[in-house]
FIKOLZA-1660 file (N, C-alpha, C; in steps of 0.1 Angstrom, whole numbers, plus 5000, padded with zeros to 4 digits):
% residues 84
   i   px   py   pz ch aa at
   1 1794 7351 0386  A  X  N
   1 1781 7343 0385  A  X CA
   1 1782 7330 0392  A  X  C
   2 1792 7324 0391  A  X  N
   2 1797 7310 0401  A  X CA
   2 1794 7317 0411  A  X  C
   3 1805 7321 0416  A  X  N
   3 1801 7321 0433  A  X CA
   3 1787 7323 0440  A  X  C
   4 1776 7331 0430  A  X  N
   4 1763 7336 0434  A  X CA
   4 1758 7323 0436  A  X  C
   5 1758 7316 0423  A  X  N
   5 1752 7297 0420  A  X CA
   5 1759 7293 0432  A  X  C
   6 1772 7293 0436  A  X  N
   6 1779 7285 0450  A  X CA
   6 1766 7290 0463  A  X  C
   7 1767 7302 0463  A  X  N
   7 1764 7306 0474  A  X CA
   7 1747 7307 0477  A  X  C
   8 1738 7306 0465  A  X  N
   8 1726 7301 0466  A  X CA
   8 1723 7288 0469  A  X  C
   9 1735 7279 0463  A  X  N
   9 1733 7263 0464  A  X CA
   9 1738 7258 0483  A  X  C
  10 1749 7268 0489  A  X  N
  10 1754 7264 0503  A  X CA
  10 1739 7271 0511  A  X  C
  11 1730 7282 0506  A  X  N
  11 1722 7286 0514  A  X CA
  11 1709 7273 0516  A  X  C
  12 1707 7267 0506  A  X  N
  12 1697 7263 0505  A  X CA
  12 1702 7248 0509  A  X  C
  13 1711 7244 0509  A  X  N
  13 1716 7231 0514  A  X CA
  13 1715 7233 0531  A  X  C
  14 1719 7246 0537  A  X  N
  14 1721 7247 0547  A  X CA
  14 1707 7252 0555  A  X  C
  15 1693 7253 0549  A  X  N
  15 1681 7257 0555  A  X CA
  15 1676 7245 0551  A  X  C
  16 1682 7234 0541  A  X  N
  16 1671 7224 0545  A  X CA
  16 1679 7219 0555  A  X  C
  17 1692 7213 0559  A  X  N
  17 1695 7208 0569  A  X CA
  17 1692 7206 0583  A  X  C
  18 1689 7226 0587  A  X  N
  18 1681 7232 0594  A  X CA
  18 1666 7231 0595  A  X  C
  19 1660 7230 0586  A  X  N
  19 1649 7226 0584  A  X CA
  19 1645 7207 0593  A  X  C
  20 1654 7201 0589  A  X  N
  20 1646 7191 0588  A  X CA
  20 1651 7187 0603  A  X  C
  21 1660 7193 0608  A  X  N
  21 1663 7192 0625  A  X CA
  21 1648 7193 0630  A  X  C
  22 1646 7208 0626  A  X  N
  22 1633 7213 0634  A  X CA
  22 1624 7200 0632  A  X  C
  23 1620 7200 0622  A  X  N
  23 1608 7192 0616  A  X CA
  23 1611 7176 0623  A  X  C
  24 1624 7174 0630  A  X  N
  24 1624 7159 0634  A  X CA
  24 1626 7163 0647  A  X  C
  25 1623 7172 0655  A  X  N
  25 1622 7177 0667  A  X CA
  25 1609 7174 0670  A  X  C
  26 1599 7179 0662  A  X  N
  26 1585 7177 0665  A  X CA
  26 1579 7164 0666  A  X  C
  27 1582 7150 0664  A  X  N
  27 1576 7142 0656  A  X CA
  27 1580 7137 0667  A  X  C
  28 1585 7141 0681  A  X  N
  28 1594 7129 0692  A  X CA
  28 1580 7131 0700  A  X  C
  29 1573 7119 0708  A  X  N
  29 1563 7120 0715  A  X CA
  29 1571 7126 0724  A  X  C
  30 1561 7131 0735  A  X  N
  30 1560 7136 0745  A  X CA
  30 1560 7126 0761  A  X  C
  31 1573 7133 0769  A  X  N
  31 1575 7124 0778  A  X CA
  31 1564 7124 0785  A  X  C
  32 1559 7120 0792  A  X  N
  32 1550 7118 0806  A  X CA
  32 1552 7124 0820  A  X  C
  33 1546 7125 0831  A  X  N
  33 1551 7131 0843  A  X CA
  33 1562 7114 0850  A  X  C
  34 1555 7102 0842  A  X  N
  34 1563 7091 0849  A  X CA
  34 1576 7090 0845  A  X  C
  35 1575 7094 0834  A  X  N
  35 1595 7095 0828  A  X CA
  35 1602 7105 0834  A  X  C
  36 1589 7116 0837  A  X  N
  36 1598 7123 0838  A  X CA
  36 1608 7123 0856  A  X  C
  37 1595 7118 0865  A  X  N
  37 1603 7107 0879  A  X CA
  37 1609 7102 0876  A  X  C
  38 1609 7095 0868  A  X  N
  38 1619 7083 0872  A  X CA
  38 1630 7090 0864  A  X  C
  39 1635 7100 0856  A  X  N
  39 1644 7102 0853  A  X CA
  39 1655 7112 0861  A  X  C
  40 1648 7119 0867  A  X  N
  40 1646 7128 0881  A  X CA
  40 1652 7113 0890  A  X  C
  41 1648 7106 0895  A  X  N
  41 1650 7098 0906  A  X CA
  41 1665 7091 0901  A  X  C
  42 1664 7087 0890  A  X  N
  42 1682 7083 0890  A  X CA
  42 1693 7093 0885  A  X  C
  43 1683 7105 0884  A  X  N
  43 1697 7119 0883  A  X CA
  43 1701 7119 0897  A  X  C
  44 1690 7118 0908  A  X  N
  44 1693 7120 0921  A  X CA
  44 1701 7109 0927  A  X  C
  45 1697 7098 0923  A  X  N
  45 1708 7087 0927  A  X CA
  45 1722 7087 0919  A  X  C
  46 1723 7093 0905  A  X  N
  46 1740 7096 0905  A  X CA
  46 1744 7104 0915  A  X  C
  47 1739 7117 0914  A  X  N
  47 1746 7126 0922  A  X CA
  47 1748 7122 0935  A  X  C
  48 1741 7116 0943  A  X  N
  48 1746 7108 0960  A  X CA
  48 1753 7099 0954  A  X  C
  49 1755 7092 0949  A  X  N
  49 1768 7077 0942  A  X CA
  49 1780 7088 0941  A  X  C
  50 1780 7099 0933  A  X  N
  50 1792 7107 0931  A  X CA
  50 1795 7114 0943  A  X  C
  51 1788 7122 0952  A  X  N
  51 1790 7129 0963  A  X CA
  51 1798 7120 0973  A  X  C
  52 1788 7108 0973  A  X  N
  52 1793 7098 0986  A  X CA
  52 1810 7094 0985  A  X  C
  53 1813 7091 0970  A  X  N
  53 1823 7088 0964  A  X CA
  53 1834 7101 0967  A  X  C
  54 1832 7111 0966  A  X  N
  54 1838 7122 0969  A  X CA
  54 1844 7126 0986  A  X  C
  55 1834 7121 0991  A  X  N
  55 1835 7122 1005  A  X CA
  55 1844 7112 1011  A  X  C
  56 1845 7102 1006  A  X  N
  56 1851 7085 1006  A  X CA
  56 1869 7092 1008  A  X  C
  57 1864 7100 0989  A  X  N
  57 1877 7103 0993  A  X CA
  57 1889 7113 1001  A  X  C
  58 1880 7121 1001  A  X  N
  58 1883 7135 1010  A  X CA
  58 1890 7132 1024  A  X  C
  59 1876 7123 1028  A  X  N
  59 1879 7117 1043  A  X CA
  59 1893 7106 1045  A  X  C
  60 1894 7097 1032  A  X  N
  60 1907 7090 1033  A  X CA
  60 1921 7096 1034  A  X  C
  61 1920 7106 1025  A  X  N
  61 1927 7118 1021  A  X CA
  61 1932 7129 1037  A  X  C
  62 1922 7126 1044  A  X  N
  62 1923 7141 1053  A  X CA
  62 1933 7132 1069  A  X  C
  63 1922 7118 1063  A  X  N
  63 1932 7112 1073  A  X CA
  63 1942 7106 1074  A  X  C
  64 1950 7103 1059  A  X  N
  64 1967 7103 1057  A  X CA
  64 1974 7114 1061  A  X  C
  65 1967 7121 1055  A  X  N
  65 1975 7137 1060  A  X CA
  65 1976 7140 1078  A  X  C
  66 1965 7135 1086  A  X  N
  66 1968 7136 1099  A  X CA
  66 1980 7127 1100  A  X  C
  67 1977 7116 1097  A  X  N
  67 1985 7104 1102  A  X CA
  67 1998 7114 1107  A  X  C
  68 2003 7114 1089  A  X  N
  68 2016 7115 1087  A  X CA
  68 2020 7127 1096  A  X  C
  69 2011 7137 1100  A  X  N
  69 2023 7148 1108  A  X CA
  69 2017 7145 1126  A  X  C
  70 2010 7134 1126  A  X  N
  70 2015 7126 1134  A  X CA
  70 2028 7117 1138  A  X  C
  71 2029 7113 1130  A  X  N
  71 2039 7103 1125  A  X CA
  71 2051 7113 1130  A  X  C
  72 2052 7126 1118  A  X  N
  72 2065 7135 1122  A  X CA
  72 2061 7144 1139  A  X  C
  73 2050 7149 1143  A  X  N
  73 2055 7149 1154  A  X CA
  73 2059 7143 1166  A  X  C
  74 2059 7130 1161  A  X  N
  74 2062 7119 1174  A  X CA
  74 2077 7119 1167  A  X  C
  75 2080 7118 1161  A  X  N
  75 2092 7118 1156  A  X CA
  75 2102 7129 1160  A  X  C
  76 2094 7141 1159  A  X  N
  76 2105 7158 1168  A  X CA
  76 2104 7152 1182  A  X  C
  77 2093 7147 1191  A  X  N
  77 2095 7146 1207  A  X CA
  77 2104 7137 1205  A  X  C
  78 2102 7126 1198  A  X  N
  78 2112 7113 1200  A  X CA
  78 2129 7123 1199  A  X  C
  79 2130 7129 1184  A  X  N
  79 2146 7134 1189  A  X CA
  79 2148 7144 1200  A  X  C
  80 2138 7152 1204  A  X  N
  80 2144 7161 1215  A  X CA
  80 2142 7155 1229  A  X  C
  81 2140 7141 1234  A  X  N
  81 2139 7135 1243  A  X CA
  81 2154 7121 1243  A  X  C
  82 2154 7116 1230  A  X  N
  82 2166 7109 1229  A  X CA
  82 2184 7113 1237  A  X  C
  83 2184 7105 1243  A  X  N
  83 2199 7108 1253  A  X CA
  83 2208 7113 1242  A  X  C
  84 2214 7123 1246  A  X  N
  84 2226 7126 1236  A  X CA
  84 2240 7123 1240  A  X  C
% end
């Protein structure tokens, strides 16, 4: 008989909880088409801040990597040209 009382008391604890989500869902005014630009317009400006930032580093990135096997192939002509 406990567990039935437990388990009527977790059901009903657990549909008002759910209940009152719903019920505080409704009560939120309604955005506008201007919120909804302008929220649109700085989603769009993260994503170019993060792209550009991406690119920043790719490109720094692509051009250490030239350097350096720059670097080593002037370094193989340099030994197979050095007087022995």
């Amino acid at each position: 008989m406990r567990f039935f009382v437990r388990g009527v008391c977790v059901l009903a604890l657990l549909f008002a909880a759910l209940a009152g989500n719903v019920f505080a869902q409704t009560n939120q005014p309604e955005q506008g088409a201007k919120s909804d630009v302008k929220e649109a317009g700085s989603s769009t400006k993260r994503a170019a801040k993060k792209t550009g930032r991406k690119v920043k580093k790719g490109t720094r990135k692509a051009t250490h990597k030239a350097a350096k096997k720059t670097r080593q192939g002037a370094q193989k002509v340099e030994d197979k040209t050095a007087p022995q």
